[in-house]
Structures are given as structure tokens and as C-alpha cells.
N, C-alpha and C positions, 0 to 999 in steps of 0.2 A: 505543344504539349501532347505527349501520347493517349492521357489521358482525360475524358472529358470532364469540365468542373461543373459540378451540380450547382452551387453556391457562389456568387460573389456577395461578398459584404462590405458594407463601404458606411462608414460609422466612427468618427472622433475618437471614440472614451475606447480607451485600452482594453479596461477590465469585462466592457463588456465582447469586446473581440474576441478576448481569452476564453471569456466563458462559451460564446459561441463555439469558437474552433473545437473547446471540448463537447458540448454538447452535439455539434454534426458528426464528429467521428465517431461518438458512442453512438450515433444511427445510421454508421456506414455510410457517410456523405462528407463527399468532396468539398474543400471550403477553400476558396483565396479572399481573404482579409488584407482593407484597406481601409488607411485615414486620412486618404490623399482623394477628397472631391474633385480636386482641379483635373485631376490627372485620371478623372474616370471613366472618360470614354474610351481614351486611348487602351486604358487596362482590359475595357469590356469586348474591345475589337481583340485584344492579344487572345486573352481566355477563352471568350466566346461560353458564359457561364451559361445553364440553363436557366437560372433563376437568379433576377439580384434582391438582395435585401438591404434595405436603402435607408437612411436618418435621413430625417429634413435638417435640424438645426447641426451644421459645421460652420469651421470658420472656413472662410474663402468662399468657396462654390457651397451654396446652402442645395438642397437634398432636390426641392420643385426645380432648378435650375435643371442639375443632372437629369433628370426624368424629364422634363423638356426638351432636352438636347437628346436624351435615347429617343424618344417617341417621334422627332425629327429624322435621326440615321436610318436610312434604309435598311443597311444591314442590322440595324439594331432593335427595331421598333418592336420586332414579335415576340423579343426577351419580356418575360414572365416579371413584374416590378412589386415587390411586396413594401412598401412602407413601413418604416418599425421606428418608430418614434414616441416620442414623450406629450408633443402635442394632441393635446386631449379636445380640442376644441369642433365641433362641428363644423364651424368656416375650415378648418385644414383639411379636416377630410374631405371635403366637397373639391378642395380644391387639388389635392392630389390626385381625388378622382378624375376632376374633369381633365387633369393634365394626362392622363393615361396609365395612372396605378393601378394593377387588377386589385390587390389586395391593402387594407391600414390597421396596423395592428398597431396597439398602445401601450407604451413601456408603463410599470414592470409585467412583464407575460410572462406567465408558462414556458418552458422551455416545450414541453408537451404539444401547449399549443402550435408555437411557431414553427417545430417540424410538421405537425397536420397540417398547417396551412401550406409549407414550401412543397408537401408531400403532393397537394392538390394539381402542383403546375409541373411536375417530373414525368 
């Protein structure tokens, strides 16, 4: 890609991709949107995003796997990981943390917010 991608997002629910994809471009940021977990590393090595924004709960490869599996890749470990998920509970964020997530944000957020936050790691 000529171009470098600010964003990968890797996330189930459609609608909220869509809304994402419009919200990054209305802040001049590159987004490659995916609902393919299994298929995440392989994407994250093609792109090479600066930041991924990550769900825990998909079907197949749940969200702590992928973020386990980046924080193991060499080339991948220094990628910037924000969590953007619905689990609200203490135990997940502890444990996203300890897995290597800089950031856990909990659905529904701010679109406001979640650029502040991706703005943090650019």
C-alpha cells in the first residue's frame, strides 16, 4: 500500500464498522475495517496499521487471542492495541491489560472520545 493505514479495526457488528469508517474519515484518518478475527494477523502484517482497534467478543478468534498473538509477533508487538468493547467488567480489563492492550475503551463511546484516544498513539 502506498499509503500508510492509521487504523485497523477488526470488530463483528457491521454497523458499527460503518459508523467507524465514517467517523475516521471525517477526522482525516485512514481506516482498513475487518470482521475476519482469524485472519488478523496475517491482515496486520499486509497493512502494517499504526494503531489497531480491537473487540474482544467475535465468533471464532475472540479479541485476547488476537492481542496475544500480536504481542507475541516481533514485527508486531509495538503496534499501538486500543480495546473497544462492550465488556464492562474489571476482570476484562485487567486482563486485556495484562495481555498487552495500551488502551480499554467501553462501548457505547463518544466517537469524540475514541479519536482522542487513537489520536494519543499517532
Amino acid at each position: 500500500m502506498s499509503n500508510p493505514i492509521d487504523v485497523l479495526v477488526i470488530d463483528d457488528n457491521k454497523l458499527q464498522l460503518e459508523y467507524l469508517e465514517h467517523l475516521f474519515a471525517s477526522h482525516g484518518l485512514s481506516a482498513h475495517l475487518t470482521v475476519e478475527s482469524e485472519k488478523a494477523v496475517e491482515i496486520i502484517k499486509k497493512i502494517k496499521p499504526r494503531v489497531i482497534l480491537l473487540d474482544i467478543m467475535m465468533p471464532g478468534v475472540d479479541g485476547y487471542t488476537v492481542l496475544k498473538t500480536i504481542r507475541e509477533t516481533e514485527e508486531l508487538k509495538e503496534i499501538p492495541v486500543i480495546i473497544h468493547t462492550s465488556k464492562a467488567f474489571q476482570v476484562d480489563q485487567r486482563k486485556a491489560l495484562r495481555l498487552g492492550a495500551n488502551s480499554y475503551l467501553i462501548k457505547p463511546i463518544k466517537g469524540s472520545e475514541i479519536i482522542n484516544e487513537i489520536k494519543k498513539y499517532l
